[in-house]
C-alpha positions, 0 to 999 in steps of 0.5 A: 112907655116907648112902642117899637114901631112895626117894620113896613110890609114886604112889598108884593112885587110881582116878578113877571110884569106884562106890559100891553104897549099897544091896542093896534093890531092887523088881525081883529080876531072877532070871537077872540081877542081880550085886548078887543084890538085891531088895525084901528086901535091906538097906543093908548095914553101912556107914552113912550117916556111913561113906559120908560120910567115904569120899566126902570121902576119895575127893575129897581122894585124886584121885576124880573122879567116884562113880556111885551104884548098888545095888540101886536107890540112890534107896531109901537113906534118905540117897541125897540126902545123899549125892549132896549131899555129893559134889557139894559136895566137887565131884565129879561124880555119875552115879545108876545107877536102874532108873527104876521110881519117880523122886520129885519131889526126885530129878528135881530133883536129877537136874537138877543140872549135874554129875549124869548118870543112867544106866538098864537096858532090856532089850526094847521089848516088855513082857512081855521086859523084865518078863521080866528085871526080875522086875516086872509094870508095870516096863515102863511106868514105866521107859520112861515115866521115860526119855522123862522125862530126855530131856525135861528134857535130863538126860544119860542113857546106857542099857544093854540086856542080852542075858538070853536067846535071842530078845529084842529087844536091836536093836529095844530100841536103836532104840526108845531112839534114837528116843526120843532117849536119846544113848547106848545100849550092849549087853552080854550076862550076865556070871556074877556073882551071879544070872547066874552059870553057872560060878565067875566069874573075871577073864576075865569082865571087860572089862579095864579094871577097876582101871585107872581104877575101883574099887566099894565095896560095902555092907560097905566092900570095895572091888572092881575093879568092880561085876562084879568083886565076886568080887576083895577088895582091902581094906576102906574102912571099916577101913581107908580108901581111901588104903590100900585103893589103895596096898596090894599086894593092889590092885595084884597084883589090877589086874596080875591082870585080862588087857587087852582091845584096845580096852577102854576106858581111865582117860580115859574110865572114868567111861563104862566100864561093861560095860553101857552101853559096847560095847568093854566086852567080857570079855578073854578 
């Protein structure tokens, strides 16, 4: 009796891949940061030829779109290679900056067809948002580089954080509105990293992760999320990513994470980030 083996399962592959390039940072934000990076931090283990390889992999296996983040992804030495080489194999590019410091290049490449920026704002006021980022002066500089991508009609999306009691989440809204940044999204802290207040776990996440999006971190592991740091499902560098999604530890992991009604869904994951999308709740 001859058997018709069963064809192969659809390979998972997630759409929008975050890509943390780096831990360093010149903010700290001591009640904040899930990356816990800052000035001191280093790029981690994957190198610039590892990221290399995975951004022609994620291209070749259906990835759509990769977000750089970190840290502060502009402080990689090979930032801009990086997003050259993905914009080559044509994917489109989102920068995730604290647009603390933009040098000339990056606006330049900012202005790239395909590349979409996105930031944090956490108040109108100074002395709140110095606050959180840890940083005299990052105010200024900030909101300054926002009024600058408007201006130059880069597509930007904001999100405001809620850290603490009091501050000025709704006025912050209104002031980026006013300045004419399209899309602002509210979240408060989630307890990952720095923000943690009790072991974190799935109910901190929208419950959208996995379902659409996955994060490499600077190690190689890949993640449901950027916040969803805690969850190992692979190694990229050791294993690649075509392993990573098709393995069991993906898929008992994206079973693992409880659905929200109203989380956001795989058409629009590469919006779906819990700080600059308002349906990205945690599914409790």
């Amino acid at each position: 009796m001859t058997t018709t083996p069963e064809a192969p399962a659809k390979l998972a592959v997630p759409e929008f891949l975050e890509l943390e390039i780096t831990g360093r940072c010149q903010l700290t934000c001591p009640s904040l940061c899930y990356a816990k990076a800052g000035p001191t931090e280093g790029h981690g283990s994957m190198t610039t030829d590892d990221w290399k390889r995975l951004i022609s992999e994620a291209a070749g296996i259906g990835v759509k779109k990769v977000q750089f983040i970190g840290g502060e992804p502009t402080l990689h030495p090979y930032f801009e290679t990086l997003v050259h080489r993905a914009l080559v194999l044509g994917l489109d590019v989102q920068a995730y900056s604290n647009l603390y410091r933009v040098r000339p290049e990056h606006w330049e490449l900012f202005g790239h067809r395909k590349v979409s920026l996105a930031t944090s704002y956490y108040s109108d006021v100074a002395e709140e948002h110095e606050r959180v980022t840890g940083r005299k002066g990052s105010h200024a500089a900030t909101r300054a580089n926002i009024i600058e991508a408007v201006r130059s009609g880069i597509p930007l999306q904001v999100g405001i954080v809620e850290v603490f009691d009091g501050q000025r989440v709704t006025e912050a809204r209104e002031e980026l509105l006013a300045l004419g940044v399209g899309r602002v999204g509210t979240d408060r802290v989630r307890s990952v990293g720095r923000g943690e207040t009790h072991d974190p776990s799935v109910s901190d996440l929208c419950g959208n992760c996995a379902k659409g999006r996955a994060a490499v971190m600077t190690d190689g592991t890949v993640t449901p999320c950027v916040l969803g740091r805690f969850l190992d499902t692979g190694n990229a560098k050791a294993d690649g990513l075509a392993e990573v999604f098709g393995g069991q530890k993906w898929a008992e992991t994206a079973a693992s994470i409880p659905p929200r009604a109203g989380a956001c869904t795989p058409d629009d994951s590469g919006d779906c980030d819990p700080s600059n999308t308002e349906a990205c709740e945690p599914a409790y």
